[in-house]
LUMMARSE-42072 format. One record per residue (C-alpha): chain; residue number from 1; residue in one letter; y, z, x. Coordinates in nm, 2 decimals, always signed. Layout:
<recs>
["A"; NUM; "a"; [Y; Z; X]] ...
</recs>
This chain:
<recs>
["A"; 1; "x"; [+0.24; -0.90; +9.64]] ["A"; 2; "x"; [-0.04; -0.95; +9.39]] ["A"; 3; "x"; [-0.15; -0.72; +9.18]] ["A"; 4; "x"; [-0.52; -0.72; +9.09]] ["A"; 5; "x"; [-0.46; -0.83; +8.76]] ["A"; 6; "x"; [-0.31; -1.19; +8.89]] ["A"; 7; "x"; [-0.66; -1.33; +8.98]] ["A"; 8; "x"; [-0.75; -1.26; +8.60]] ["A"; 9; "x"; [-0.73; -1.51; +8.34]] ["A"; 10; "x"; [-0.49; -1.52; +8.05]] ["A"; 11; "x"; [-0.67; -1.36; +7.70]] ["A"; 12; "x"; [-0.84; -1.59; +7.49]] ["A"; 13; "x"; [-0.59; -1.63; +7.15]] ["A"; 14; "x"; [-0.71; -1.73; +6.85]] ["A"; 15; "x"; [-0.53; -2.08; +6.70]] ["A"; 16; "x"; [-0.35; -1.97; +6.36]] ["A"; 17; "x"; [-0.45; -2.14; +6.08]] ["A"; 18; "x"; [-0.80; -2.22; +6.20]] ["A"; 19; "x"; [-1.06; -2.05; +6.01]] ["A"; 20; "x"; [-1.33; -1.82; +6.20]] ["A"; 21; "x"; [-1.63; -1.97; +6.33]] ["A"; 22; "x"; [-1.95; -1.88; +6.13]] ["A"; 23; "x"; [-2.25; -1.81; +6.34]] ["A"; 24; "x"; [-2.57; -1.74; +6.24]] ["A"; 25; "x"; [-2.54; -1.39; +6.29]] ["A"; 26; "x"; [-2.22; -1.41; +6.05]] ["A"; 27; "x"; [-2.36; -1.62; +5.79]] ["A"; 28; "x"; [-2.51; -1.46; +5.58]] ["A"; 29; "x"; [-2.18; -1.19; +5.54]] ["A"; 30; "x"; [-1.95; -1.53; +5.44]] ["A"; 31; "x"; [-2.22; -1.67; +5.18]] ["A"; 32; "x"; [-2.25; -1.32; +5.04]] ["A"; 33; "x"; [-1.85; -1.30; +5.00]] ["A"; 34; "x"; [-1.82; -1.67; +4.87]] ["A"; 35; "x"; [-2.07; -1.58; +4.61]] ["A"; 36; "x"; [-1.90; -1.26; +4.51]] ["A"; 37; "x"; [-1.57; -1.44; +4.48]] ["A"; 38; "x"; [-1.73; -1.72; +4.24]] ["A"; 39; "x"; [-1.86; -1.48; +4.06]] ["A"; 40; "x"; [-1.56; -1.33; +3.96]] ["A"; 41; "x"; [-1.39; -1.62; +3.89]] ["A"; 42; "x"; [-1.62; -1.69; +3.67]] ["A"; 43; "x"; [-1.57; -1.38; +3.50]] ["A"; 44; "x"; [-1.24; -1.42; +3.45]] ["A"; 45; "x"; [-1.26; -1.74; +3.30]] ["A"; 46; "x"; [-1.51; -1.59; +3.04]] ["A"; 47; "x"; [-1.29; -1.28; +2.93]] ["A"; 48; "x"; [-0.97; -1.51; +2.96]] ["A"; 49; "x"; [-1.20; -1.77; +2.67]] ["A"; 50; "x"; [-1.28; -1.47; +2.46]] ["A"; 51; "x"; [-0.94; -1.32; +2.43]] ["A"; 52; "x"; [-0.81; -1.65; +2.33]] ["A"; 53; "x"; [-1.08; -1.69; +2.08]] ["A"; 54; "x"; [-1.04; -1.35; +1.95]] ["A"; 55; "x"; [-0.67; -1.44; +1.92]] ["A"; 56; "x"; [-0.75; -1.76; +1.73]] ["A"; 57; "x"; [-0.99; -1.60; +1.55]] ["A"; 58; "x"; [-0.73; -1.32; +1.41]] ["A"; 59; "x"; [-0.50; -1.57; +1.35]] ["A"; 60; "x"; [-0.73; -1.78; +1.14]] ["A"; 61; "x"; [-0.86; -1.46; +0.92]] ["A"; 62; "x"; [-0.42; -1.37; +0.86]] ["A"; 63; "x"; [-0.36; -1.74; +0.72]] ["A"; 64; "x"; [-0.69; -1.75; +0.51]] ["A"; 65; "x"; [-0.55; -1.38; +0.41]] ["A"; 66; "x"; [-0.21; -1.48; +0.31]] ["A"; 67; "x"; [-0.38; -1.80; +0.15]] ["A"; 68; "x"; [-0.64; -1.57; -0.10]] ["A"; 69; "x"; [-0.32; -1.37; -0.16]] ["A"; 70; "x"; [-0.19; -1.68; -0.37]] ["A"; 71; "x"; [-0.51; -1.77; -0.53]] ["A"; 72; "x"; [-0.69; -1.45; -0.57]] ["A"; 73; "x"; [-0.74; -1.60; -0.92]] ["A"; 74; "x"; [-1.02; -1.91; -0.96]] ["A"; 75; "x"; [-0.80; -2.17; -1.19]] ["A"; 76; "x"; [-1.02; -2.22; -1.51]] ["A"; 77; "x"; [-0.96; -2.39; -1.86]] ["A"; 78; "x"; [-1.21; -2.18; -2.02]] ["A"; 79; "x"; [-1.04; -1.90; -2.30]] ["A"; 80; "x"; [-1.07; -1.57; -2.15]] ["A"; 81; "x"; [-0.91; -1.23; -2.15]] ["A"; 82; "x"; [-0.68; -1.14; -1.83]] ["A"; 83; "x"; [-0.70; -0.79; -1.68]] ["A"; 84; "x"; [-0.46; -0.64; -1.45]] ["A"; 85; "x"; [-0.57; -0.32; -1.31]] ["A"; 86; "x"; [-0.31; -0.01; -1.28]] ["A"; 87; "x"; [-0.50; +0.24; -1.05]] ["A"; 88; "x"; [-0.39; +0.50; -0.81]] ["A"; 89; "x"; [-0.01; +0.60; -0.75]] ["A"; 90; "x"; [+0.25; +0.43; -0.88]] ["A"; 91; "x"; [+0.48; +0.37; -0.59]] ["A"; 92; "x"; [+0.68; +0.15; -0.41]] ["A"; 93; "x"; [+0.38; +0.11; -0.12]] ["A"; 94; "x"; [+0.10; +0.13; -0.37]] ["A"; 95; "x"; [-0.20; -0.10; -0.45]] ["A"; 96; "x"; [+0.04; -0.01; -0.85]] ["A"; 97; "x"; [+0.36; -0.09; -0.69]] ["A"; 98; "x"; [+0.60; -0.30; -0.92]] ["A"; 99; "x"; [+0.59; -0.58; -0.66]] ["A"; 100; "x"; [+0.19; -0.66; -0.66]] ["A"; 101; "x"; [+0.20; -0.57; -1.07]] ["A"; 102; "x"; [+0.48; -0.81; -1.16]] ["A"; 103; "x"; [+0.26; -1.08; -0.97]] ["A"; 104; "x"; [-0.03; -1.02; -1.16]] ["A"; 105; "x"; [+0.15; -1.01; -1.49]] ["A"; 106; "x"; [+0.36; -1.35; -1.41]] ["A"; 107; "x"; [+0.03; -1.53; -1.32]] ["A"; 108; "x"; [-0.18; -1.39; -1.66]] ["A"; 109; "x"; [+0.11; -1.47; -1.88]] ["A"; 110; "x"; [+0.19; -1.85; -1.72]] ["A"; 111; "x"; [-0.17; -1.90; -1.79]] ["A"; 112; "x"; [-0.24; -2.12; -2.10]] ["A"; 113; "x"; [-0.64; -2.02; -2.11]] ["A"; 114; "x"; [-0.57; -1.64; -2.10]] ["A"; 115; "x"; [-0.53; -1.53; -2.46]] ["A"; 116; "x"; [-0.42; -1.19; -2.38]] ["A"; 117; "x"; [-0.35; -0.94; -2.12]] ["A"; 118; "x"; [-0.52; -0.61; -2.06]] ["A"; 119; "x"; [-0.41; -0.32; -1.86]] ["A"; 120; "x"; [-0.69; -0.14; -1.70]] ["A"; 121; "x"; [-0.50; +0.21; -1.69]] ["A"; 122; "x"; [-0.64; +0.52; -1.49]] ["A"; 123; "x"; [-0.37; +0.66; -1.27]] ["A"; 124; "x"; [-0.15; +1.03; -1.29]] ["A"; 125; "x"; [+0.14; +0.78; -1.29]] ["A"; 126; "x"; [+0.42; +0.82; -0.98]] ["A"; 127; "x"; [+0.82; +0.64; -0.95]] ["A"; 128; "x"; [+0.97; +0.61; -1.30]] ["A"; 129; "x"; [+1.16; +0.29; -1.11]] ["A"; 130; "x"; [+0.86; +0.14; -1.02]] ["A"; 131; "x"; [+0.68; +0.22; -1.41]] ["A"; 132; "x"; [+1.04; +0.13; -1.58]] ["A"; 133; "x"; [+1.05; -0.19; -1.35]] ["A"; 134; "x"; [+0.70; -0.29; -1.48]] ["A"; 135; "x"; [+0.76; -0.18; -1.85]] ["A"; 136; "x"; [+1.09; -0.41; -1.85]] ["A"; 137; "x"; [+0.90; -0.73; -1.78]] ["A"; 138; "x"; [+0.59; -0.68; -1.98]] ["A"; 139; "x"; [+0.82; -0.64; -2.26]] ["A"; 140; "x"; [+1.03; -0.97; -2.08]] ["A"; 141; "x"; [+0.74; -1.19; -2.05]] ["A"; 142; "x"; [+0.60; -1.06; -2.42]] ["A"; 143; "x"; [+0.90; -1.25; -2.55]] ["A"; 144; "x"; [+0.89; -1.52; -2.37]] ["A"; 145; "x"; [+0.50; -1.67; -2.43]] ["A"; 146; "x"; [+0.42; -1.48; -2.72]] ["A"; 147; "x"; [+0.13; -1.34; -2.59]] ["A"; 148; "x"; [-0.04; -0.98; -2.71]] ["A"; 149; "x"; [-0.01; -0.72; -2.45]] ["A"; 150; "x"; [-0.34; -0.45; -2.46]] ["A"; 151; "x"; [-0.34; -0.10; -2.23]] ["A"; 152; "x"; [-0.75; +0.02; -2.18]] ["A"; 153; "x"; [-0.73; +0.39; -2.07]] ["A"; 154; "x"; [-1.00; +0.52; -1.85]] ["A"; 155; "x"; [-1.00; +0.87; -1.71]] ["A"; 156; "x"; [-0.63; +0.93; -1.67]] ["A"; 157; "x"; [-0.27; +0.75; -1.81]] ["A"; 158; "x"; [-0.01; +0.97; -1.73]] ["A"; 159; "x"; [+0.37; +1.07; -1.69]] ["A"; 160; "x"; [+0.49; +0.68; -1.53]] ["A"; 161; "x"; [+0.17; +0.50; -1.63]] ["A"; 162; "x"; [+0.18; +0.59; -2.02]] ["A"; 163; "x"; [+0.55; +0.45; -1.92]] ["A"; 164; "x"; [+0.36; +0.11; -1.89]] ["A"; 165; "x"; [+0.12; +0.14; -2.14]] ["A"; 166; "x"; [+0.40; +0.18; -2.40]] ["A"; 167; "x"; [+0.48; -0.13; -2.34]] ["A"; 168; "x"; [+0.13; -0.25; -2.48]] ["A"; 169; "x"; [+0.07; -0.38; -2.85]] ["A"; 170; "x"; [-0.17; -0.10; -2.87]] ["A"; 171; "x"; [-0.30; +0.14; -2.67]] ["A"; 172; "x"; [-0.71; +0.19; -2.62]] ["A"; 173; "x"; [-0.85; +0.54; -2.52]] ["A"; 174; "x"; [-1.17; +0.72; -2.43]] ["A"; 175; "x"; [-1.21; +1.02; -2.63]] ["A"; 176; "x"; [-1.21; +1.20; -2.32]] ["A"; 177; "x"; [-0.92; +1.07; -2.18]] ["A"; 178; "x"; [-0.66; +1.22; -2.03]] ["A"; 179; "x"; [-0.33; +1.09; -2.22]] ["A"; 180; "x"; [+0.06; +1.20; -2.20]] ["A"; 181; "x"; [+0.23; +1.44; -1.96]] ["A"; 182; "x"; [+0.58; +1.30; -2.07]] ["A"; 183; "x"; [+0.80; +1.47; -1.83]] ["A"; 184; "x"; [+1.01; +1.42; -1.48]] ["A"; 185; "x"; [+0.94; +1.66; -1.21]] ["A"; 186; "x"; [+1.11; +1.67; -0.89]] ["A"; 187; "x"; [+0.92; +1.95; -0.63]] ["A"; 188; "x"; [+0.96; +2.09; -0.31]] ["A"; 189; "x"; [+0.94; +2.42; -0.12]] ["A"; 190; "x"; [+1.20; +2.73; -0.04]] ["A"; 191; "x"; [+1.14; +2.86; +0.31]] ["A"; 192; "x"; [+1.48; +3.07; +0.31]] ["A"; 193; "x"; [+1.33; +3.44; +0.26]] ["A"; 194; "x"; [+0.99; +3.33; +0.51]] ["A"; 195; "x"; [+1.30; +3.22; +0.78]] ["A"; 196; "x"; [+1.48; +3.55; +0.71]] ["A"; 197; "x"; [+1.18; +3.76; +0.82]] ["A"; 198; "x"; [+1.08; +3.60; +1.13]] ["A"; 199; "x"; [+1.43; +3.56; +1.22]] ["A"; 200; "x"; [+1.46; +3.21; +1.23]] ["A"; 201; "x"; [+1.84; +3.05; +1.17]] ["A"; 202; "x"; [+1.94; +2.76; +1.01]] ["A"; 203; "x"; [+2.19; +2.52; +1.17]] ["A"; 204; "x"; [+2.28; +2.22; +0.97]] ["A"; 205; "x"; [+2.57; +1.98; +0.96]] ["A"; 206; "x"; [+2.68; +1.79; +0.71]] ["A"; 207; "x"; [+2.97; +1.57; +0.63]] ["A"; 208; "x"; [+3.03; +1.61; +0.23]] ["A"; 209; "x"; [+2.98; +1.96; +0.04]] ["A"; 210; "x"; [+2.61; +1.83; -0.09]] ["A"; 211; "x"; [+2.50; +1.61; +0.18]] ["A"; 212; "x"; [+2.20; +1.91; +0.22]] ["A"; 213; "x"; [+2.14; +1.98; -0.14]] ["A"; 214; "x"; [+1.80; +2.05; -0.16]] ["A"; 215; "x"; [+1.71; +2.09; +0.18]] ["A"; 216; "x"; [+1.42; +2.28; +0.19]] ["A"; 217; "x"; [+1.57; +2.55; +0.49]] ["A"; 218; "x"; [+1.86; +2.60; +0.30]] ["A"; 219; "x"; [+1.92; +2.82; -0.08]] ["A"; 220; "x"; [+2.01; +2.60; -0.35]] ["A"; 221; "x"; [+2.33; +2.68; -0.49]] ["A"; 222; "x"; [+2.38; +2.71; -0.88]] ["A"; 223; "x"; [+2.59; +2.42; -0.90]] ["A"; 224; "x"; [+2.33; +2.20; -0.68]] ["A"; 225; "x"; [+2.08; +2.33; -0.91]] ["A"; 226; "x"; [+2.28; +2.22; -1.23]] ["A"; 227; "x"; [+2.30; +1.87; -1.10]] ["A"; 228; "x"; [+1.96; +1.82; -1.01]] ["A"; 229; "x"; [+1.84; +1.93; -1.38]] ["A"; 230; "x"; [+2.08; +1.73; -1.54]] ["A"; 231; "x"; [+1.99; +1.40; -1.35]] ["A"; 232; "x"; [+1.59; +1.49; -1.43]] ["A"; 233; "x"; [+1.68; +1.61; -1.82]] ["A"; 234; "x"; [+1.87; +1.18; -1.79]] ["A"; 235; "x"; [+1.56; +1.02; -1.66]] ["A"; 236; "x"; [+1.37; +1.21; -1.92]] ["A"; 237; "x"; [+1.58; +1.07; -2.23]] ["A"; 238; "x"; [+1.53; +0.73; -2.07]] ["A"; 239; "x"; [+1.14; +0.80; -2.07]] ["A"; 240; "x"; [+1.16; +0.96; -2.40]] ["A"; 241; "x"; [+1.34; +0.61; -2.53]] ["A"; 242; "x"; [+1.07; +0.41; -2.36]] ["A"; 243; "x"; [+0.78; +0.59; -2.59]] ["A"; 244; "x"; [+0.99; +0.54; -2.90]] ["A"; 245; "x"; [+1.07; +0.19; -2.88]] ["A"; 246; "x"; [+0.73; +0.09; -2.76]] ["A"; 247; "x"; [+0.55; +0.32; -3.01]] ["A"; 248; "x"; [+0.79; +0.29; -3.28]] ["A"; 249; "x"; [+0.65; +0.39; -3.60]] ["A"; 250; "x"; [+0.32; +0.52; -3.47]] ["A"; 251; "x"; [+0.43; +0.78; -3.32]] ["A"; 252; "x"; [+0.36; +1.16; -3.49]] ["A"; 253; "x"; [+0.65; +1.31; -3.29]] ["A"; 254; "x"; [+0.60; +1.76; -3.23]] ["A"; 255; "x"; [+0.82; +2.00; -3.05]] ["A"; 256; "x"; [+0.57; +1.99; -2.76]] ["A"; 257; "x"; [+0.51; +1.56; -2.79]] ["A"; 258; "x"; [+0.79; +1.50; -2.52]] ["A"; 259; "x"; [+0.75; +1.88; -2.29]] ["A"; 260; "x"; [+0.52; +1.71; -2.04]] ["A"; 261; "x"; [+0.23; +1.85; -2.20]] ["A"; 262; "x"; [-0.11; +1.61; -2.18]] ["A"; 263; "x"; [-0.39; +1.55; -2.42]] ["A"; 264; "x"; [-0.76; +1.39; -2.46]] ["A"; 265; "x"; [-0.81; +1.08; -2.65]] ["A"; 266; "x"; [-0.91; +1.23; -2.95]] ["A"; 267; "x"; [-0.58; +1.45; -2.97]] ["A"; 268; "x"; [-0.38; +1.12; -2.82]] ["A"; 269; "x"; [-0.49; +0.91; -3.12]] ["A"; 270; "x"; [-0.42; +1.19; -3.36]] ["A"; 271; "x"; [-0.04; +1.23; -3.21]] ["A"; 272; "x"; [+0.01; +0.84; -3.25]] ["A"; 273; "x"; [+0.03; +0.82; -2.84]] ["A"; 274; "x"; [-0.28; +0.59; -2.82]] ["A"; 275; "x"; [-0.39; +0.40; -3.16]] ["A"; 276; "x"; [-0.76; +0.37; -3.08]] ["A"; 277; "x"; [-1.09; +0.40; -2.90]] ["A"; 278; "x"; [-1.23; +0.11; -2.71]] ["A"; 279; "x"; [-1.33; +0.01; -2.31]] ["A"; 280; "x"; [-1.21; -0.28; -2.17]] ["A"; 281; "x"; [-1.55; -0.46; -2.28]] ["A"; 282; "x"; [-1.45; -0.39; -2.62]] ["A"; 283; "x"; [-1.12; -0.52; -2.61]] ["A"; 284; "x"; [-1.25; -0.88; -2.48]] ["A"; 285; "x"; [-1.48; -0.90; -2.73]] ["A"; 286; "x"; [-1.38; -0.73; -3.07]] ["A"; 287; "x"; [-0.98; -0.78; -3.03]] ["A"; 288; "x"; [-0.93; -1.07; -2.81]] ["A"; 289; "x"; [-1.21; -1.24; -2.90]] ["A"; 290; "x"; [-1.24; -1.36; -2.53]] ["A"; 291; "x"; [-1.58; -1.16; -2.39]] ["A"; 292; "x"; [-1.49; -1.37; -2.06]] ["A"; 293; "x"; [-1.25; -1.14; -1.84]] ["A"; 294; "x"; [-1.08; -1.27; -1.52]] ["A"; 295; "x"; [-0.91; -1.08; -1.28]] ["A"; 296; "x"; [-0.59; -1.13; -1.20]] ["A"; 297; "x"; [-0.50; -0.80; -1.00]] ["A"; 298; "x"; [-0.40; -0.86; -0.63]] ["A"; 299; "x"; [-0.63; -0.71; -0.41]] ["A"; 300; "x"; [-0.67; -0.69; +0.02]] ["A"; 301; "x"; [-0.96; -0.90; +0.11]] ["A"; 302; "x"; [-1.12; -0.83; +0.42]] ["A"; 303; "x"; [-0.95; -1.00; +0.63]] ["A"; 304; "x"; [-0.61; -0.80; +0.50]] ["A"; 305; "x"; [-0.81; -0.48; +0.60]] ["A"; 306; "x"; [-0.87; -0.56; +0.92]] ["A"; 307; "x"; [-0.56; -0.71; +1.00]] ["A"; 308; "x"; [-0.37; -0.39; +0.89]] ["A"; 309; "x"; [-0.60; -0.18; +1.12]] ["A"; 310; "x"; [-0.54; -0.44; +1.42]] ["A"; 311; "x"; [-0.18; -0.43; +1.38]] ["A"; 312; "x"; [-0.18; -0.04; +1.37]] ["A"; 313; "x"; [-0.36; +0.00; +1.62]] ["A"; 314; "x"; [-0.16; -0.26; +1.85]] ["A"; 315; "x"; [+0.14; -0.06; +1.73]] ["A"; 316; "x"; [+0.00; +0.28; +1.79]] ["A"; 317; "x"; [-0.09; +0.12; +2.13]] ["A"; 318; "x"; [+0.26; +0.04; +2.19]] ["A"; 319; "x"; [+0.40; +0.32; +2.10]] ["A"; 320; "x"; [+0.20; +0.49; +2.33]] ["A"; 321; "x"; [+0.29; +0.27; +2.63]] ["A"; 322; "x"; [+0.70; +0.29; +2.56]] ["A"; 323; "x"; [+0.65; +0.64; +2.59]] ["A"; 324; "x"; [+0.50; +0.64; +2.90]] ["A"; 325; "x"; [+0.73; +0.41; +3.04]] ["A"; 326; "x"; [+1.05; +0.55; +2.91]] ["A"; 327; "x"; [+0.98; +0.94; +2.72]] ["A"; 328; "x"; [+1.18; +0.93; +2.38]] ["A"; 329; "x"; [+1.39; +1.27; +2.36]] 
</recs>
């Protein structure tokens, strides 16, 4: 028996793989959609160009960085006076680190036109490795071209940078400058009593009796104490050495000339710590007898700068995103 479906014919199917057929009425919903997707594959293209120029770009500006860090002096044959500035913090990451001075000095001293070297001092000091690093080649490369050494003090040469300067054939001051401080420190904080009123305990581990000496959560112990001076009261004899060997004869030594006390020029002159006043103007002209200075400290260009914000932010950036991905506990 048939059922009144039978007399019906089968449903139209669609063939796979055969695109739909545009009518008029659909038209202008297909031109409209092929538009849209040229259009973003245009747009792609242009932001896939433009990171890969930026790219280049940043790559170009770090090899013309790296290549102004080797000539960051213009060669010339013309007699002239070499400065090397000593500003800021002396320290291991600083624009005075021993690694960027020793640079400068190598390149004034191999220089046959520079008839002396001038140190542009105005810095509180820092490291006594990084100032007894830099004294020991100034006085090395001294010996070895024969080749007058002058320190120009502006506002400030203290603790590790009158280090350096007493390395200098003389030492050139502003009346008003601030000269001396020769002394080691070593500072910190005590929280022990502040932790014992708001109940807060201490629990650390160490492996070996003074692993935690000086830790700032924990009392110093007499004997710690003792150890600590007597390894600053060393590194002061080995400063105080330094200012007597560079100084030599000049030198009115006081009870107070080796406390850490500080003096103006006037008073520095007086003590035999500087021997003179002058700028770094005078110096070319009256002792070297070079008026024309070149620069010889390394500096970041601007290309450096930005390249050291990039990176940090990329880092920052990725620090960020491994976080997210995986929390560090």
């Amino acid at each position: 028996m048939s059922t009144p479906n039978d007399d019906l014919p089968p449903p139209m199917q669609e063939p796979i793989g055969v695109p739909p057929v545009v009518t008029p009425e659909t038209e202008p919903v297909f031109a409209q959609l092929a538009r849209d997707f040229l259009r973003e594959r245009r747009a792609e293209r242009r932001w896939r160009t433009m990171f890969r120029l930026f790219w280049l770009g940043l790559a170009a500006l770090l090899v013309y960085s790296l290549w102004l860090q080797t000539r960051h002096v213009t060669p010339t044959a013309e007699p002239h006076t070499a400065l090397i500035d000593v500003r800021g913090e002396i320290a291991a990451d600083s624009d005075a680190s021993a690694e960027l001075l020793l640079a400068a000095l190598k390149d004034a001293f191999k220089d046959d036109a520079a008839q002396a070297v001038v140190l542009r001092i105005n810095s509180p000091g820092g490291s006594p490795v990084q100032a007894g690093i830099v004294y020991d080649e100034i006085r090395r490369l001294k010996k070895q071209y024969n080749k007058p050494v002058y320190a120009v003090v502006e506002e400030m040469c203290a603790s590790g940078a009158y280090y350096i300067a007493a390395a200098a054939d003389e030492i050139f001051v502003d009346k008003a400058s601030v000269v001396g401080s020769i002394g080691v420190l070593m500072d910190g904080f005590g929280f022990t009593g502040l932790m014992d009123k708001v109940g807060v305990e201490r629990r650390l581990l160490t492996a070996g009796e003074n692993k935690g000496m000086l830790d700032p959560f924990s009392p110093v112990t007499p004997k710690q104490r003792a150890y600590a001076q007597a390894m600053l009261d060393q590194i002061h004899q080995q400063f105080i050495a330094v200012v007597r060997e560079g100084r030599g004869k000049r030198l009115k030594e006081t009870p107070e000339t080796f406390s850490g006390l500080f003096w103006n020029g006037e008073q520095a002159v007086k003590l035999g710590l500087a021997d003179r006043y002058g700028n770094l103007d005078f110096v070319a002209r009256e002792v070297v007898k070079a008026e024309d200075v070149i620069d010889y400290t390394p500096r970041d260009n601007v290309a450096e700068r930005l390249a050291k914000r990039f990176g940090a932010a990329i880092g920052g950036g990725a620090v960020k995103a491994l976080r997210e991905l995986a929390p560090i506990r």
